[in-house]
C-alpha positions in Angstrom: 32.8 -92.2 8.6 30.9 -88.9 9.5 27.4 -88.2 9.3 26.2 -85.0 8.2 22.6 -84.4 10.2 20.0 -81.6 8.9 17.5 -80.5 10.6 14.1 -80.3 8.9 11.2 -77.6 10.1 10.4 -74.5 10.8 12.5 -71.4 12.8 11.2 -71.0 16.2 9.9 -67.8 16.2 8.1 -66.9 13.0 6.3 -63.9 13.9 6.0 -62.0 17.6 3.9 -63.4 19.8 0.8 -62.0 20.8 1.5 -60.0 24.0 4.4 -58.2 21.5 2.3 -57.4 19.3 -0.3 -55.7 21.7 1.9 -53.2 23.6 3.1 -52.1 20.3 -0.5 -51.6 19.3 -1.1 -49.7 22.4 1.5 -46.9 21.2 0.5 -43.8 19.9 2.1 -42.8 16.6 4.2 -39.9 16.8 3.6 -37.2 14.3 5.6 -33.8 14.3 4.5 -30.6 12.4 7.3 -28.1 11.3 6.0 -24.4 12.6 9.6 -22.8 11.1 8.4 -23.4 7.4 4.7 -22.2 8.1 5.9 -19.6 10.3 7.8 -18.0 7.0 4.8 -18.8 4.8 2.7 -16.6 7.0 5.9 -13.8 6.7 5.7 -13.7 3.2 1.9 -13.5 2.8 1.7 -10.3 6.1 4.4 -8.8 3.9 2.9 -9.5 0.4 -0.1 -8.0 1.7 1.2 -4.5 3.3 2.8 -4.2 -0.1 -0.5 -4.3 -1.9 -2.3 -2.1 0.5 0.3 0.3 0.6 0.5 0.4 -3.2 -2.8 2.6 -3.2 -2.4 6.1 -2.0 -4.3 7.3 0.9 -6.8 10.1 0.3 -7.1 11.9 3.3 -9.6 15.3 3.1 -8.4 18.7 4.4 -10.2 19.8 7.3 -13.3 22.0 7.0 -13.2 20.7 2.9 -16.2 19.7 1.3 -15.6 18.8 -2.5 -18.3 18.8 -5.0 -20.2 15.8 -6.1 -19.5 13.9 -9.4 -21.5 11.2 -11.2 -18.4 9.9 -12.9 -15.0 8.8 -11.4 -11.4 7.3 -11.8 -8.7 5.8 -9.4 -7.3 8.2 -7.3 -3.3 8.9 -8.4 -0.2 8.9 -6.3 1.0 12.5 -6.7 1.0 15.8 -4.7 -2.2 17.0 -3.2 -3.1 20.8 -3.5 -5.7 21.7 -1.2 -7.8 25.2 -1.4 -10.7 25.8 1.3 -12.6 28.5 2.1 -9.9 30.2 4.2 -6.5 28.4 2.8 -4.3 27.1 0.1 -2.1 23.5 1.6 0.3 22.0 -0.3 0.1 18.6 1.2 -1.6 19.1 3.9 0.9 22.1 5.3 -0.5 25.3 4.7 0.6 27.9 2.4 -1.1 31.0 3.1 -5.4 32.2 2.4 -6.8 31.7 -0.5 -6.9 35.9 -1.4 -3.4 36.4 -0.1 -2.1 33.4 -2.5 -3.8 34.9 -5.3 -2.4 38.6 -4.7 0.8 36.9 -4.3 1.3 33.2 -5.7 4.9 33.4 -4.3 4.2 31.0 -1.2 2.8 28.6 -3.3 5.2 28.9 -5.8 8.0 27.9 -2.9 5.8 25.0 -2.3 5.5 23.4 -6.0 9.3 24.4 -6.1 10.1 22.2 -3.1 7.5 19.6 -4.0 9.1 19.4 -7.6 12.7 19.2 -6.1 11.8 16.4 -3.9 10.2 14.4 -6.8 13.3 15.4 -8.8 15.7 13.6 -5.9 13.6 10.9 -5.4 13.1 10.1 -9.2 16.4 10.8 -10.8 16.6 8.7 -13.9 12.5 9.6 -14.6 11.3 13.0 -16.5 9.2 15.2 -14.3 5.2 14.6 -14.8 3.6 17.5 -13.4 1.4 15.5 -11.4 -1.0 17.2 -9.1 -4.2 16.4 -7.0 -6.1 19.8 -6.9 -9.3 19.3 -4.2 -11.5 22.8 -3.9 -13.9 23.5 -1.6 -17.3 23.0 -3.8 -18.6 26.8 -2.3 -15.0 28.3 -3.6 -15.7 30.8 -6.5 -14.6 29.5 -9.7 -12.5 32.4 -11.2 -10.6 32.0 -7.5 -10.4 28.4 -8.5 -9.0 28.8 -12.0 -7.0 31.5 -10.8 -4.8 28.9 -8.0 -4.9 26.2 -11.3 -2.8 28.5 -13.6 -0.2 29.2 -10.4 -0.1 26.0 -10.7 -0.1 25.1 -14.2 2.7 28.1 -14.5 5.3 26.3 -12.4 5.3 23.2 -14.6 2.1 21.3 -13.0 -0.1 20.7 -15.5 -1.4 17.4 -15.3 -4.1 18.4 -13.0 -6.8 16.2 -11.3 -10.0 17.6 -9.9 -11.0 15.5 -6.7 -14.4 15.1 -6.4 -17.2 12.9 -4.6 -18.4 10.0 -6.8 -21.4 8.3 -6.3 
């Protein structure tokens, strides 16, 4: 006859023993921080931002210009700048010729709104042409002088005209 025997209790080793459990106590816990993702988070907002700033055109006076003051203002547009000082006419900043010579002859000028207008032209084909124009004056500049450079420019298909003045 056989005997079957069982064995009654508990496992030897129920949990770890004290010294165990101490030098894994005494290990730091590893923690690791993933620069790649914040890295391109920080790309995307440099980038974001340069777009923002550069959606706002720069407004940069003509040398020796001093425009007249205004109590009332609006947002400076992105278009051509047309600057007439005592002296000179600039079409963006490149000069075209003094102010009397332009208005005995506009035809300088007139080669500068034709470039300006062909560049907009290429650079815009499927949009219609605006006529947009930022027209800064020196504040001491005679008026019928002033008028006078505004229907040059109003005759070459610029005539959405700003005035650029100080605001308060």
């Amino acid at each position: 006859m056989s005997s079957i025997t069982y064995t009654i209790g508990t496992p030897q080793r129920i949990g770890r023993s004290s010294k165990e459990r101490r030098s894994r106590q005494k290990k730091g816990v590893m923690a690791s921080l993933m620069l790649t993702p914040m890295v391109d988070m920080f790309s995307l907002l440099v980038i974001f931002l340069l777009q923002f700033f550069n959606a706002s055109p720069d407004f940069q006076l003509s040398k020796d210009m001093v425009l007249p003051p205004s109590n009332s203002s609006a947002e400076l547009r992105d278009a051509p700048v047309v600057s007439v000082s005592m002296q000179e006419v600039l079409v963006n900043h490149i000069a075209v010729g003094g102010v009397d010579d332009i208005i005995k002859n506009p035809e300088p000028l007139a080669l500068a709104l034709e470039k300006l207008r062909a560049d907009w032209i290429a650079s815009h084909p499927e949009t219609p042409f605006k006529g947009e124009v930022n027209f800064e004056a020196h504040e001491d500049l005679p008026s019928t002088k002033v008028s006078l450079l505004m229907a040059v420019l109003s005759n070459h298909q610029f005539g959405s005209m700003e005035l650029m003045t100080l605001g308060n």
